[in-house]
C-alpha positions in Angstrom: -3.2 -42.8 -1.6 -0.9 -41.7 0.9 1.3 -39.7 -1.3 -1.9 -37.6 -2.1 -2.4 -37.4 1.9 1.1 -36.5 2.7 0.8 -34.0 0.1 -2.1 -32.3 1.4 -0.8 -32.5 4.9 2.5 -30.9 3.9 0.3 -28.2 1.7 -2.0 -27.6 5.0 1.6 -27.2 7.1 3.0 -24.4 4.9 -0.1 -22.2 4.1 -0.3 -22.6 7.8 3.2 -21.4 8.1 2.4 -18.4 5.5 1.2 -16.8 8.7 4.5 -16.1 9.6 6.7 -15.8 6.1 7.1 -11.7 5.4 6.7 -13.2 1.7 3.9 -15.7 -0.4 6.4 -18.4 0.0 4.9 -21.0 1.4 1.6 -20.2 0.1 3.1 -20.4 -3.3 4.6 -23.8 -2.2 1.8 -24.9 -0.6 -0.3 -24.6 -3.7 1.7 -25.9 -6.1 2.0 -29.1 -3.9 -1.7 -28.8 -3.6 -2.1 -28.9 -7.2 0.3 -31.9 -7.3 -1.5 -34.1 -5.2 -5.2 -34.2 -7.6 -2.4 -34.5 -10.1 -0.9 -37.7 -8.3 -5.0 -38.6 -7.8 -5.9 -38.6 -11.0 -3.6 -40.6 -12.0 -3.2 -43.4 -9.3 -7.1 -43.6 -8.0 -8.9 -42.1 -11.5 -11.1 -39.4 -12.2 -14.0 -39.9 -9.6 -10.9 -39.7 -6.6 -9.4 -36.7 -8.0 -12.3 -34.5 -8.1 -12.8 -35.8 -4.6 -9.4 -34.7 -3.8 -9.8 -31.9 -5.5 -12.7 -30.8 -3.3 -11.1 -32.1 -0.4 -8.1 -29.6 -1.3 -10.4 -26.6 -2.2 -12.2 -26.8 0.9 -9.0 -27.2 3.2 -8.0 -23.9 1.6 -10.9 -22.3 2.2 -10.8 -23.2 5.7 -7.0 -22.2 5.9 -7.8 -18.9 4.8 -10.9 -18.3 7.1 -8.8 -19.1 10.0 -6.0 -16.9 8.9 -7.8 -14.0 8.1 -10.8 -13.9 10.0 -10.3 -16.6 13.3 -6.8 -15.8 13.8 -6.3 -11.9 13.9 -9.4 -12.1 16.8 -6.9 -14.3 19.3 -4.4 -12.9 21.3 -1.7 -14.6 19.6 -3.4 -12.9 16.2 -3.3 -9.1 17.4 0.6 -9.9 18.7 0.7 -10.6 14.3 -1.6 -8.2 13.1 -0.9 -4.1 12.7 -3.3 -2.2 13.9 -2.1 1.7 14.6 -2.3 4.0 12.5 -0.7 7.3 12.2 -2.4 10.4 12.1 0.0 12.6 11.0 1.4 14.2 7.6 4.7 13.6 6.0 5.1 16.9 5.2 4.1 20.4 7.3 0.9 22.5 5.5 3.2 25.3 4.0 1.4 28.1 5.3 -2.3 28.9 6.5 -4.2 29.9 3.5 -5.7 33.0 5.5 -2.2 34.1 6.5 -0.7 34.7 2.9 -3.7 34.8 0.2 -4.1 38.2 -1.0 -0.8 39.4 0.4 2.1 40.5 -2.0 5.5 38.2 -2.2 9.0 39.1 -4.2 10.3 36.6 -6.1 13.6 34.9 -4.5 14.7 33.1 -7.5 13.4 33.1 -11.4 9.4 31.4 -11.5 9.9 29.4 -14.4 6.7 28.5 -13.6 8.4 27.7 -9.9 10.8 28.7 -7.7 11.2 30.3 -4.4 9.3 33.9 -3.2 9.5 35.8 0.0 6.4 36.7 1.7 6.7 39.2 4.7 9.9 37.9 5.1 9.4 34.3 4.5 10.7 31.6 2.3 8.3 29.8 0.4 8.1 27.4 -2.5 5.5 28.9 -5.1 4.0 28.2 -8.6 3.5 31.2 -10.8 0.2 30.9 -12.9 1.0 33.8 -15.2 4.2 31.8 -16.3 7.7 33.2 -15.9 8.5 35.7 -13.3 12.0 37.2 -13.2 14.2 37.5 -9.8 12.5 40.4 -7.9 9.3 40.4 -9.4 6.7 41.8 -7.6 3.6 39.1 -7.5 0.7 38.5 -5.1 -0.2 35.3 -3.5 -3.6 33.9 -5.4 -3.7 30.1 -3.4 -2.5 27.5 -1.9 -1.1 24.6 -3.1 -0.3 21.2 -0.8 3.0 21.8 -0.8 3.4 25.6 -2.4 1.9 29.1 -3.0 0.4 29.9 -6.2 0.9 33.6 -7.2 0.4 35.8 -10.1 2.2 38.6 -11.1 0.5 42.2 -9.9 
């Protein structure tokens, strides 16, 4: 009887402490000792004790995991845990306005094999050519945008 307790005492300590593991560790731990102890009831105190325990250890999860996710994240101590900003910007810059460069003519920079690199009004940009291959120099115009490149097609 009191290995099954110590058991589910040390199994409450460490999904306790999986609060503050950056990994499932102790969770992990804590479970498999969890599972251990109705083991260790079954066989010392028989079935009727074991799927006592086994309640006994279903329900302390449940309430370990209610206070982890939804009790302790409300405390002060919680938010100090808990991540809560978010970022609002983009990894990358929009390439260019779509009103600023649809329908305007570009150069090819480098060979479009479907992409490379065009020049519109003097600006570097990396494009997709939807008529296929477009040799250095070609002249193309600027059909859409992409999210990170111009679309053209050659003229």
């Amino acid at each position: 009887m009191s290995a099954v307790i110590l058991l589910g005492l040390v199994c409450v300590v460490l999904l306790a402490g999986d609060v503050f593991a950056a990994r499932f560790l102790f969770a992990i731990v804590g479970g498999v000792l969890m599972l251990i102890g109705c083991v260790v009831a079954y066989q010392v105190m028989g079935a009727t004790a074991a799927g006592v325990a086994t309640l006994a250890a279903v329900a302390l999860l449940g309430v370990t995991i209610y206070l982890e996710l939804i009790v302790l994240p409300r405390t002060r101590f919680g938010r100090g845990l808990v991540v809560e900003a978010k970022v609002d910007a983009t990894s990358q810059p929009p390439v260019a306005p779509s009103e600023a460069v649809v329908g305007r003519n570009a150069e090819a920079l480098t060979t479009l094999a479907p992409s490379g690199y065009v020049a519109v009004e003097g600006r570097r940009y990396e494009a997709f050519c939807q008529s296929g291959h477009a040799a250095k120099g070609t002249p193309l115009r600027v059909v859409g945008v992409d999210n990170f490149r111009l679309i053209v097609s050659k003229t």
